[in-house]
Every structure is written in C-alpha cells, then in structure tokens.
N, C-alpha and C positions, 0 to 999 in steps of 0.2 A: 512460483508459477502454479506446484500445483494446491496450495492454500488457496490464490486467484483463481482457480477452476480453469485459468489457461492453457496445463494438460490433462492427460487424465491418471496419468501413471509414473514414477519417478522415483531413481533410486534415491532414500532421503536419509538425513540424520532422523534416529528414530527419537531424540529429542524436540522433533517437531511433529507428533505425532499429535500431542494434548492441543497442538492449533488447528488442527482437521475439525471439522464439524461430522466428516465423516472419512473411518480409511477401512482399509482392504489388505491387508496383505499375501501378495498375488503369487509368491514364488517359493522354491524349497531352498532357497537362497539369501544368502546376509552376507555382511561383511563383521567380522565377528575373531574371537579368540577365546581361549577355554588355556588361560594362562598369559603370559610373557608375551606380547604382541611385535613387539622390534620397534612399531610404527610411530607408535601413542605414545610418548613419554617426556614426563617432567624434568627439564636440564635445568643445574646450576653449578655455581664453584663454591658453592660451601654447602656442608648438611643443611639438611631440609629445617629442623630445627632453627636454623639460624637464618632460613629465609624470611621476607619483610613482605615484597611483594611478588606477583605472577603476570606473568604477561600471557594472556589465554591468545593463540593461534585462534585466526579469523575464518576459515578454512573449514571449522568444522563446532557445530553448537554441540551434540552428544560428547565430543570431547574435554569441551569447556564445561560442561555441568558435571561430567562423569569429574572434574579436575576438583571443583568446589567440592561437593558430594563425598570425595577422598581426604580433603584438604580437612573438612568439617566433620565425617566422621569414623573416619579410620585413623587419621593423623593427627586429630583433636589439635588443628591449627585453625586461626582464623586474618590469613595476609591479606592485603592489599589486593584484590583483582584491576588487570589493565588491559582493557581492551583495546584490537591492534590494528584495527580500521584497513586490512589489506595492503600494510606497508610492511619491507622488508623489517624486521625488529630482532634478528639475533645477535646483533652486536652489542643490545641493552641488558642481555642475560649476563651480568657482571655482580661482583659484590654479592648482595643479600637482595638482591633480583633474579627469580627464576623466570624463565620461559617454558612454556605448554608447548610444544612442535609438534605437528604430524609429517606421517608421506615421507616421499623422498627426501624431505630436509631434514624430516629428523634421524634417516637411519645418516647423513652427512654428519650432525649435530653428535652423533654419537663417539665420533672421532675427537672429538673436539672438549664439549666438556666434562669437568671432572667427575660431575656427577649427575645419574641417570636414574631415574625412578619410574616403571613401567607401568603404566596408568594399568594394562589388563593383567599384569600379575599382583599390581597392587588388589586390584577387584576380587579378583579369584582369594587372595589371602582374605580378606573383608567379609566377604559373603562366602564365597566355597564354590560359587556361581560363576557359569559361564558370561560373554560380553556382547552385546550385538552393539555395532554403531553403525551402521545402517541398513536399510531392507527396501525390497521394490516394492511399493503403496500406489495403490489407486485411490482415487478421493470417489467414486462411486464404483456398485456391480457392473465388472465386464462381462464382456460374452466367455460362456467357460469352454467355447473353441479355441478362444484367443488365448485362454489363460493358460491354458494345455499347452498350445503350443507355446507360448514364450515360454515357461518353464521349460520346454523339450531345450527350446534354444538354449538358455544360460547351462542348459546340464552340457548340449553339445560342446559351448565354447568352454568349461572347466576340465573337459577330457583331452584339451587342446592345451592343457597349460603348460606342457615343456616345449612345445612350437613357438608359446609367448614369451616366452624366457630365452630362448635359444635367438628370436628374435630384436631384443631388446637389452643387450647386455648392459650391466651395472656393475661398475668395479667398486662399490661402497659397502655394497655387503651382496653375499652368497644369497641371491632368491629361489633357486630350489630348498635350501633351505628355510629361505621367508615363507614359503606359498605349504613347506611340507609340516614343520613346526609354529609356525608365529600367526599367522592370520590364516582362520577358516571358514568357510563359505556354507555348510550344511546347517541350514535353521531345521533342524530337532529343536524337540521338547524342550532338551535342557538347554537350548538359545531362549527359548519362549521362557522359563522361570528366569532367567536369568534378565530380559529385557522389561518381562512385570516390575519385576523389583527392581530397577533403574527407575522405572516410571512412577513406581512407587517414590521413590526417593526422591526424585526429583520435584515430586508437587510439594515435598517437606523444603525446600531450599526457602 
C-alpha cells in the first residue's frame, strides 16, 4: 500500500525500501537487534552444512534476503530457496530441508527443532553490525508536527512495555526477556550503518 501511494506512512520491511521511488524515515524507532534476536531464525534437523534446501517464511522479505545474504556470504552456501506462499510449512522442515521462521512461531519452533541458527547473531558475527528489519517510512514529507508527535507516541507506548507483557502472557518463552535482551527498538546511528550495509548487500544478491 504504501509503494501504491495508498498510505502515507507504514511500518515496513526495510528490504522494501529500494521499491520507494521516495521514503522518509519518520521515527527514533525500528524493529531491530544488536545480537541474538530469538525471533529470526533458521531451523533444521541436521547441520547447516548438510542442508539442500530453505523454505523462506512469507511473513517477512528483510528476513528472507537477510537469510540468502547469510546463506551466500557468511556460510559460503548456495541451497535451494522455496518460497511459502502464506501456507502453514513447518512440518516440511525435515531432512536436509530447513525452514526461515519468524515471530511467535519461531520462538514455538524453537522447542522443537534440533537445530537453530539466529539470523541477527548470525549478522552481528558477519559484519560486527547492528540489524534493522523494519522502520516507520513515509513515501513522501510530512508535516513535522505530526512527525513529532508520532514519535512522542511510539516513545509513550515503549515506556508501556511491562503493562504489554503483563497483558499478554506467553508460556514459550520469557518476554521480559525478549523485549530486554533479544529485540530492540532505538534506531541510533549504529541501526543506520548497520541497515546501509544490508541495503548494500542486498542490491549484490
């Protein structure tokens, strides 16, 4: 929608950033990790080495390219990509078949299979670099009352985050922990070199 210019504003994969004819990015906020993410990670039942093909989670493109991007040059592999067309697909993560999972399913996935490979400490070991997978973009100049204050807003609701937790309980894994160690929301500088050189890397695929 917001490539269609149907909104004006949206939280995106910043792997679709290179489709904008024009963006913005409007907030002091991301969705991002500076290590070990929990969320983002590659499952299978045998080493990586011995994997054939990947099944990339539909859910999310910065994660599907950050997966290639890994697979092609930190892991100097070159599998089988299988895209998952928004169909349930973890039952096909068998054999010398991995699966890409994000979110709630993958911190489920994490129980499960025998083995886990963490897309943002993969990155961090790679580069040295922080992770952004996605940011609020506008596709044109807002008004900078508005942008002010949306920013006030997302600062409000992250000062709110053990109200969302307390709210929302999850017996898969410990989210004070997730929200305190695993996934972090401050776009500083070193989210910004860290989302260039994604971006960089990414027109190389």
């Amino acid at each position: 929608m917001l490539i269609e210019d149907k909104i004006d504003v949206g939280l995106i994969p910043i792997a679709v950033l290179p489709c904008l004819k024009e963006y913005h990015i409007i907030t002091d906020y991301c969705i991002g990790c500076d290590g070990p993410v929990s969320s983002v990670c590659l499952f299978s039942e045998v080493q990586l080495n011995e994997v054939k093909s990947v099944l990339l989670d539909y859910q999310s493109k910065t994660s599907s390219a950050l997966t290639k991007i890994l697979l092609k040059n930190y892991w100097k592999m070159s599998p089988e990509f299988v895209n998952t067309e928004g169909e349930e697909y973890r039952h096909l993560i068998k054999g010398s078949t991995a699966g890409l999972v994000i979110g709630d399913r993958a911190l489920e996935q994490r129980r499960i299979s025998t083995f886990i490979y963490d897309l943002g400490e993969a990155w961090k070991d790679y580069t040295g670099l922080n992770f952004v997978f996605a940011a609020w973009v506008s596709n044109k100049e807002l008004d900078p009352d508005f942008v002010k204050q949306f920013n006030a807003a997302n600062t409000l609701g992250l000062k709110h985050l053990p109200d969302v937790i307390a709210e929302n309980p999850f017996e898969l894994f410990d989210l004070e922990s997730y929200y305190a160690n695993n996934v972090n929301y401050l776009f500083d500088e070193r989210k910004h070199i860290g989302m260039e050189e994604f971006l960089f890397q990414l027109k190389q695929l």
